[in-house]
PDB file as gemmi writes it, atoms N, CA and C in Angstrom:
CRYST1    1.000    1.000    1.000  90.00  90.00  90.00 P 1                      
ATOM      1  N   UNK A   1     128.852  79.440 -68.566  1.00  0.00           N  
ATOM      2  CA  UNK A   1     129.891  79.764 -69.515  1.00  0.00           C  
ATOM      3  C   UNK A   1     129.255  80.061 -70.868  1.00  0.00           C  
ATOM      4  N   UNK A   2     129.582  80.848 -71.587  1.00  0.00           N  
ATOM      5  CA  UNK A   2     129.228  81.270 -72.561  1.00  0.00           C  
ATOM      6  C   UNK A   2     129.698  80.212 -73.874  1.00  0.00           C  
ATOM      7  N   UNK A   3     128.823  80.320 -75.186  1.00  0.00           N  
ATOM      8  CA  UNK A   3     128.950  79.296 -76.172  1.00  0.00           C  
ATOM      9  C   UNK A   3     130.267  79.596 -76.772  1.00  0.00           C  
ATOM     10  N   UNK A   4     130.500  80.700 -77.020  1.00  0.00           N  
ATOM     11  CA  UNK A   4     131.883  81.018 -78.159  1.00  0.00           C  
ATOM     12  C   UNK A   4     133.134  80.988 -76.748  1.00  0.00           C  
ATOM     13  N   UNK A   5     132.739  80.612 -75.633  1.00  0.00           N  
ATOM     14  CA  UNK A   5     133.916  80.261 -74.884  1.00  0.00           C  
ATOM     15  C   UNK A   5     134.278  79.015 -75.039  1.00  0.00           C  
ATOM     16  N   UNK A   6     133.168  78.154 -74.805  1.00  0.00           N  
ATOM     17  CA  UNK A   6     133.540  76.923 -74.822  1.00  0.00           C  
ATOM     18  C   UNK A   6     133.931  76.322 -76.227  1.00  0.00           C  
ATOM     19  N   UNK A   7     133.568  76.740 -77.268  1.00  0.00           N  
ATOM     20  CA  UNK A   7     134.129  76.965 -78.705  1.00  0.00           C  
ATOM     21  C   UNK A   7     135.653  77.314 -78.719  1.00  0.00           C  
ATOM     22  N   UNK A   8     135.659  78.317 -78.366  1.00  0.00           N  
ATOM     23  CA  UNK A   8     137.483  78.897 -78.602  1.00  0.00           C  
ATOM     24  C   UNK A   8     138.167  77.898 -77.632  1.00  0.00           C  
ATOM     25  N   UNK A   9     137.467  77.281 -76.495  1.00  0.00           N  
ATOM     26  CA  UNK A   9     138.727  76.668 -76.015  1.00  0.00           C  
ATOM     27  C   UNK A   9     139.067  75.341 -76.469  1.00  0.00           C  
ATOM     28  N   UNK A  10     137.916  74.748 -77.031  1.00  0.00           N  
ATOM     29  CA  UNK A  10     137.859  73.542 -77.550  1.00  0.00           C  
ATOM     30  C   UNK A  10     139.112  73.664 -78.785  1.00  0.00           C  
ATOM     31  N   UNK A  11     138.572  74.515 -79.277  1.00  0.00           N  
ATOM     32  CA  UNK A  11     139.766  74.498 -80.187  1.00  0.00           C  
ATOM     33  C   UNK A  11     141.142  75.195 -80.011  1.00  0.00           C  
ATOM     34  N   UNK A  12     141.247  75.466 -78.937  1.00  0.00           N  
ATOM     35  CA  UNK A  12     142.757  75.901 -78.503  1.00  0.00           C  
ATOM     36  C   UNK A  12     143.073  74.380 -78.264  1.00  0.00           C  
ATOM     37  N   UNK A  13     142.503  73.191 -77.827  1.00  0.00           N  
ATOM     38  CA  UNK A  13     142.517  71.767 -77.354  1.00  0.00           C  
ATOM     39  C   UNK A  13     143.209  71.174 -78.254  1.00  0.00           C  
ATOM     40  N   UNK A  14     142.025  71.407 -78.960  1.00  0.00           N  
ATOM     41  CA  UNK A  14     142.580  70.537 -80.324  1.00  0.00           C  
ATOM     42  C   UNK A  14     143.783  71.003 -81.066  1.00  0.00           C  
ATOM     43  N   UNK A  15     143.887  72.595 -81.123  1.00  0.00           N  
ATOM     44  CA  UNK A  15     144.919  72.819 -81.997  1.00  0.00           C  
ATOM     45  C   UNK A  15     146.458  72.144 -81.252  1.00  0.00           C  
ATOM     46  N   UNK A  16     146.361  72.679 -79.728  1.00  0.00           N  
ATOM     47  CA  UNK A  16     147.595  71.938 -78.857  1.00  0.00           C  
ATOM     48  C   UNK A  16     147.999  70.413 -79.417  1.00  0.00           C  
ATOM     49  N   UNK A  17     147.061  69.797 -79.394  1.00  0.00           N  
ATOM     50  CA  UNK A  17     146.997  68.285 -79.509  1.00  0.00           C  
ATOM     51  C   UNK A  17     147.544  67.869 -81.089  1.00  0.00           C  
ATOM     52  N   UNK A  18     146.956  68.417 -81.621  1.00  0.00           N  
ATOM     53  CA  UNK A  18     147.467  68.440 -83.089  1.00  0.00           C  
ATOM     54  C   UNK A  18     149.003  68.907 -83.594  1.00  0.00           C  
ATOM     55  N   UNK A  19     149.032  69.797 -82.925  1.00  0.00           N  
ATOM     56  CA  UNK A  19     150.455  70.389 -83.010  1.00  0.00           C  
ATOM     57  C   UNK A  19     151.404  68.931 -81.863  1.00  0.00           C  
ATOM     58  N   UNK A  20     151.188  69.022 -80.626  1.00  0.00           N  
ATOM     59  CA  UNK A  20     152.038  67.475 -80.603  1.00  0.00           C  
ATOM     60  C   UNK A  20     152.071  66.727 -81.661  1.00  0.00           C  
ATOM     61  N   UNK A  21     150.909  66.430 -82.041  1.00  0.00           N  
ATOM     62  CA  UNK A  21     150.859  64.950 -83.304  1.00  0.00           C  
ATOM     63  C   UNK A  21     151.970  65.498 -84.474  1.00  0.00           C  
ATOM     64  N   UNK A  22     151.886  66.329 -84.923  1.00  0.00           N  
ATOM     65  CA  UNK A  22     152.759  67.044 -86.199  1.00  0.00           C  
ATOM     66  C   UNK A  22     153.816  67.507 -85.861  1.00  0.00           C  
ATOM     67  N   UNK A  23     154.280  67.131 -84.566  1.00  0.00           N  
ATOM     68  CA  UNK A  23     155.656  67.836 -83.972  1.00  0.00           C  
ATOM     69  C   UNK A  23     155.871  66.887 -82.867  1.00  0.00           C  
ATOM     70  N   UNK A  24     156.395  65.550 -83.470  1.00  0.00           N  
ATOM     71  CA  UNK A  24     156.775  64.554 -82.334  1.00  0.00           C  
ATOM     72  C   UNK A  24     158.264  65.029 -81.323  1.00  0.00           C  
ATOM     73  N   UNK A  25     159.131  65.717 -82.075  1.00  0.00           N  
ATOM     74  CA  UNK A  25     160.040  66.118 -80.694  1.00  0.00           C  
ATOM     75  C   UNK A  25     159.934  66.860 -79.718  1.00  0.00           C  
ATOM     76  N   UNK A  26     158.486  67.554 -79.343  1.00  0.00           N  
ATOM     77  CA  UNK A  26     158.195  67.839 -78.445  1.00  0.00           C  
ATOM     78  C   UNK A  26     157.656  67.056 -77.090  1.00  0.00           C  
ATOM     79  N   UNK A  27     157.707  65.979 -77.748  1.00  0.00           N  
ATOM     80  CA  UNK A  27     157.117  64.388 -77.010  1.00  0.00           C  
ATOM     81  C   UNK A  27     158.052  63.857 -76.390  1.00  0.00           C  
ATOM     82  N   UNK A  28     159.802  63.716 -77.035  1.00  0.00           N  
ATOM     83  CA  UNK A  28     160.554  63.239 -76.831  1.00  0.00           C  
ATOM     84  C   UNK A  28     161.150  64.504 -75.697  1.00  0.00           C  
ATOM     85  N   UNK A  29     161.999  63.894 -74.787  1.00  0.00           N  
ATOM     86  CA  UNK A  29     162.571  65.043 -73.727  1.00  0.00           C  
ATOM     87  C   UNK A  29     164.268  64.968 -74.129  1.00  0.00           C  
ATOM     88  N   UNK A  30     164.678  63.494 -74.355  1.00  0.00           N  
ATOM     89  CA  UNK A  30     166.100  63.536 -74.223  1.00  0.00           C  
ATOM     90  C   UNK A  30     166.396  62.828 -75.986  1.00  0.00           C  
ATOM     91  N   UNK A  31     165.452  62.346 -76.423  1.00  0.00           N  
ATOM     92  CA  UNK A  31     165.672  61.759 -77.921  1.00  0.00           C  
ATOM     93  C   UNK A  31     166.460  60.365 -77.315  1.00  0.00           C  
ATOM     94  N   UNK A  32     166.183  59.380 -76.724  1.00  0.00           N  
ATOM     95  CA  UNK A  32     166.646  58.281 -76.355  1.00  0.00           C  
ATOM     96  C   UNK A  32     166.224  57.467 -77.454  1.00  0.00           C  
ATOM     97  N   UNK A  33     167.560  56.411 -77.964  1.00  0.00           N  
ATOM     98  CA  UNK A  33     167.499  55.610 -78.908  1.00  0.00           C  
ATOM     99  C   UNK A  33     166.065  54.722 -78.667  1.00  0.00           C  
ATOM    100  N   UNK A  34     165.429  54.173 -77.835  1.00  0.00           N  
ATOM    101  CA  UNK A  34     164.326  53.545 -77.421  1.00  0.00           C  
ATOM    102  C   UNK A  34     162.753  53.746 -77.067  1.00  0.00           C  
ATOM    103  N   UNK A  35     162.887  55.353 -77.666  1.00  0.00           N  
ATOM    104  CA  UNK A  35     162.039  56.122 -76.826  1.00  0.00           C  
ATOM    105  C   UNK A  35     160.959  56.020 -78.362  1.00  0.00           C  
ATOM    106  N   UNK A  36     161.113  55.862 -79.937  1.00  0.00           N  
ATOM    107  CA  UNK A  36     160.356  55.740 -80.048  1.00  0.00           C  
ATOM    108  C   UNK A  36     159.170  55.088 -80.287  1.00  0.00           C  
ATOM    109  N   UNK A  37     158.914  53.925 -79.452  1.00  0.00           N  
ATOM    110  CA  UNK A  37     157.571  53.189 -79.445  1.00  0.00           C  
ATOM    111  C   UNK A  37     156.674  54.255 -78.710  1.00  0.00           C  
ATOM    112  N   UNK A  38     157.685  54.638 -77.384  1.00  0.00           N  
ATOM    113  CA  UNK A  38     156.430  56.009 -76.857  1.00  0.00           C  
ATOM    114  C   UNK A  38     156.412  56.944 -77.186  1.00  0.00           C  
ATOM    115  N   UNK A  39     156.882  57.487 -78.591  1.00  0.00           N  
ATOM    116  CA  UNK A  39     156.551  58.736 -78.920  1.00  0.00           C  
ATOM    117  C   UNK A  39     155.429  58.178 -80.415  1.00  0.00           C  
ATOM    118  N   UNK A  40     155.424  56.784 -80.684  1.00  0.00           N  
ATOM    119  CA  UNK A  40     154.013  56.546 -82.011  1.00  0.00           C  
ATOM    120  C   UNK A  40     152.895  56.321 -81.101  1.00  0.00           C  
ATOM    121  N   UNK A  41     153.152  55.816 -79.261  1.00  0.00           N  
ATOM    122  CA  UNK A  41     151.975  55.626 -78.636  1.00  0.00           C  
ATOM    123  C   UNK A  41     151.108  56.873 -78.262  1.00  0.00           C  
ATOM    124  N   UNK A  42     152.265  58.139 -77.746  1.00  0.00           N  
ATOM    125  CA  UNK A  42     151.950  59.862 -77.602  1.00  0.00           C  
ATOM    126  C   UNK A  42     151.231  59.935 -78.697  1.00  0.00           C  
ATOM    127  N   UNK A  43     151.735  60.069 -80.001  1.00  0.00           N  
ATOM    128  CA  UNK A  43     151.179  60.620 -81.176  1.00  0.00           C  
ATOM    129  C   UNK A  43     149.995  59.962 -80.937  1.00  0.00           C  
ATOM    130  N   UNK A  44     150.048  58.725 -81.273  1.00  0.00           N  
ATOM    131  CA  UNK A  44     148.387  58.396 -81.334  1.00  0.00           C  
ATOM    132  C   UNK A  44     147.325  58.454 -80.349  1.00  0.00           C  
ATOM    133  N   UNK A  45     147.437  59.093 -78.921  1.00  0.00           N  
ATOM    134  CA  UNK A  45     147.039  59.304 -78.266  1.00  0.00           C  
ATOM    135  C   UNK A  45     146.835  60.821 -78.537  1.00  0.00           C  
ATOM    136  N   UNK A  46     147.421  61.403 -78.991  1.00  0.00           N  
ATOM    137  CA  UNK A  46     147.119  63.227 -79.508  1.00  0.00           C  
ATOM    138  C   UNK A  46     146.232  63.014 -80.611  1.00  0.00           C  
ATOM    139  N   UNK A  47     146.334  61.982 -81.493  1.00  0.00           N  
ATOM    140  CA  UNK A  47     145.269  61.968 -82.647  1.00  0.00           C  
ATOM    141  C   UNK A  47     144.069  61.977 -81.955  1.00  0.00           C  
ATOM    142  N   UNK A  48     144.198  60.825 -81.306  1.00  0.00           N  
ATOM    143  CA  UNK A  48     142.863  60.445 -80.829  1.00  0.00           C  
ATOM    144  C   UNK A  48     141.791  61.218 -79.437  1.00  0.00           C  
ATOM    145  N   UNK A  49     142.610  62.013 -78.915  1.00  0.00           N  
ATOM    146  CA  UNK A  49     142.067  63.146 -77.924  1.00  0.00           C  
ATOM    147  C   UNK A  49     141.682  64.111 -79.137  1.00  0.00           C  
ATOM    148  N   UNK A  50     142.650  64.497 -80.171  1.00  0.00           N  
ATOM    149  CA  UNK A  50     141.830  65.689 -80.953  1.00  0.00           C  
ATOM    150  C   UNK A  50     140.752  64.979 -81.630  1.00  0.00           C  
ATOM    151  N   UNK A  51     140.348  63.839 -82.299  1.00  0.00           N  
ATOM    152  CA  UNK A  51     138.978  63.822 -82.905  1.00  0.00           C  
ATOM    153  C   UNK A  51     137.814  63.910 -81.899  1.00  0.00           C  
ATOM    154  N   UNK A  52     138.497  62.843 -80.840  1.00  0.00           N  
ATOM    155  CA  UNK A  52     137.345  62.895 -79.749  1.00  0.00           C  
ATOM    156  C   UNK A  52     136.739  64.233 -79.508  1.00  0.00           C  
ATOM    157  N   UNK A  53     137.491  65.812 -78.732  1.00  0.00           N  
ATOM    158  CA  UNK A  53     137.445  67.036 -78.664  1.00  0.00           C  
ATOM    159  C   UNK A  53     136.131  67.313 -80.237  1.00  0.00           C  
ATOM    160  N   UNK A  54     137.068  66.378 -81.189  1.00  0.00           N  
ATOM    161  CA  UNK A  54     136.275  67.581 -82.374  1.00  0.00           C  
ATOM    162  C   UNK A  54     134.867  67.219 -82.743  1.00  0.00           C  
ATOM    163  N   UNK A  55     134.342  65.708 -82.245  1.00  0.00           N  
ATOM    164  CA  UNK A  55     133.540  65.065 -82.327  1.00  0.00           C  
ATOM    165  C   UNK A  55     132.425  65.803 -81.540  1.00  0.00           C  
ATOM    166  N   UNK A  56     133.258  65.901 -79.479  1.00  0.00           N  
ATOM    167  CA  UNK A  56     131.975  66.411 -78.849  1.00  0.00           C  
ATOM    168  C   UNK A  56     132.084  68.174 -79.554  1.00  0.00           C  
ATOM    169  N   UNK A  57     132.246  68.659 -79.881  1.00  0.00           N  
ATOM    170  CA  UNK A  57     132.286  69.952 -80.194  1.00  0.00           C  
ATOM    171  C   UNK A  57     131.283  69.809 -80.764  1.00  0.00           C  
ATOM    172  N   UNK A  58     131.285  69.094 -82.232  1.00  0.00           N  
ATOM    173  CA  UNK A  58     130.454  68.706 -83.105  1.00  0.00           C  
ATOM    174  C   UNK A  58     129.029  68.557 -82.468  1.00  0.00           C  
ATOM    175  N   UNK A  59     129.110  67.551 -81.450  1.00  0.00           N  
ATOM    176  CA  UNK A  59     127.543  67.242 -80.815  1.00  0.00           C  
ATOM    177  C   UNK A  59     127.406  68.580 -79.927  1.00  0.00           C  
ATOM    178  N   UNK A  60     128.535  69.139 -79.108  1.00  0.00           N  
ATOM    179  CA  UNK A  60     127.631  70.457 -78.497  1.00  0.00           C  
ATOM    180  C   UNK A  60     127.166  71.359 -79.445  1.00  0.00           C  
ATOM    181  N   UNK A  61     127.486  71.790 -80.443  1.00  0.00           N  
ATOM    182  CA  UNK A  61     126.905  72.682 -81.561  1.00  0.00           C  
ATOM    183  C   UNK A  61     125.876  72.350 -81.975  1.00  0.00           C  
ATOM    184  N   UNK A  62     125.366  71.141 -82.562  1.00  0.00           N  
ATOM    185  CA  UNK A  62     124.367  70.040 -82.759  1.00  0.00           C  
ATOM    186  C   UNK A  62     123.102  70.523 -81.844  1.00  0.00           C  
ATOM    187  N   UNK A  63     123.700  69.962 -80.433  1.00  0.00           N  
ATOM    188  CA  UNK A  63     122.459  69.927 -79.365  1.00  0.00           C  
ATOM    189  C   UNK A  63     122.249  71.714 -79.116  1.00  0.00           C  
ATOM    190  N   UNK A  64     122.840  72.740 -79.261  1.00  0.00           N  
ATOM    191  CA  UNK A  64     122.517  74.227 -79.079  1.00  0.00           C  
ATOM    192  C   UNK A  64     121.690  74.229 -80.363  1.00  0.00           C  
ATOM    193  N   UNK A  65     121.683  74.102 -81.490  1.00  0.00           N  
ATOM    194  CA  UNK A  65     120.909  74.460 -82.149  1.00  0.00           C  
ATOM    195  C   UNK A  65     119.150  73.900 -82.070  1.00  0.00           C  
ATOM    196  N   UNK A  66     119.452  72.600 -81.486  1.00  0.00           N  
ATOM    197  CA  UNK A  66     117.839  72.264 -81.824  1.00  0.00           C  
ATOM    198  C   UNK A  66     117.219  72.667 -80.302  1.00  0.00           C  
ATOM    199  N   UNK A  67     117.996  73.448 -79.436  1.00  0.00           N  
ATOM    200  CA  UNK A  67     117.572  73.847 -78.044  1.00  0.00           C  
ATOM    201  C   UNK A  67     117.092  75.511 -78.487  1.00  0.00           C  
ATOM    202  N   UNK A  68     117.157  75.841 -79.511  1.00  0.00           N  
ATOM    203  CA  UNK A  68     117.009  77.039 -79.694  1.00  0.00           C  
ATOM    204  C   UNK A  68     115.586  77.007 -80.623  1.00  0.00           C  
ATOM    205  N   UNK A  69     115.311  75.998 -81.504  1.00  0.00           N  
ATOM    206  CA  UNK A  69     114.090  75.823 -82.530  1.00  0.00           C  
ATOM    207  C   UNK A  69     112.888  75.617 -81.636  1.00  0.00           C  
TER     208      UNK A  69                                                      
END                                                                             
């Protein structure tokens, strides 16, 4: 797979994930009076998949460059 593939999709990842986090009624299906403890547990589970994503991105960019020196 090519580098600027795995780049663009990473961040199609993250942007998805992010956009849940900043748009919790997409989390919710019916808006049930009870529903939101699992829509702050969703959110923070979308936070935390997008840093992770942005983190290894971070280290695959990292490790291509010193594979190239």
């Amino acid at each position: 797979m090519n580098k600027s593939n795995i780049v663009t999709a990473d961040f199609i990842v993250i942007f998805i994930s992010l956009y849940c986090f900043f748009r919790p009624t997409i989390l919710m299906e019916f808006e049930y009076d009870y529903s939101s403890e699992g829509v702050v547990i969703a959110r923070t589970f979308c936070l935390l998949f997008a840093l992770y994503r942005f983190v290894k991105l971070i280290y695959f960019l990292e490790n291509k460059k010193e594979d190239r020196k």
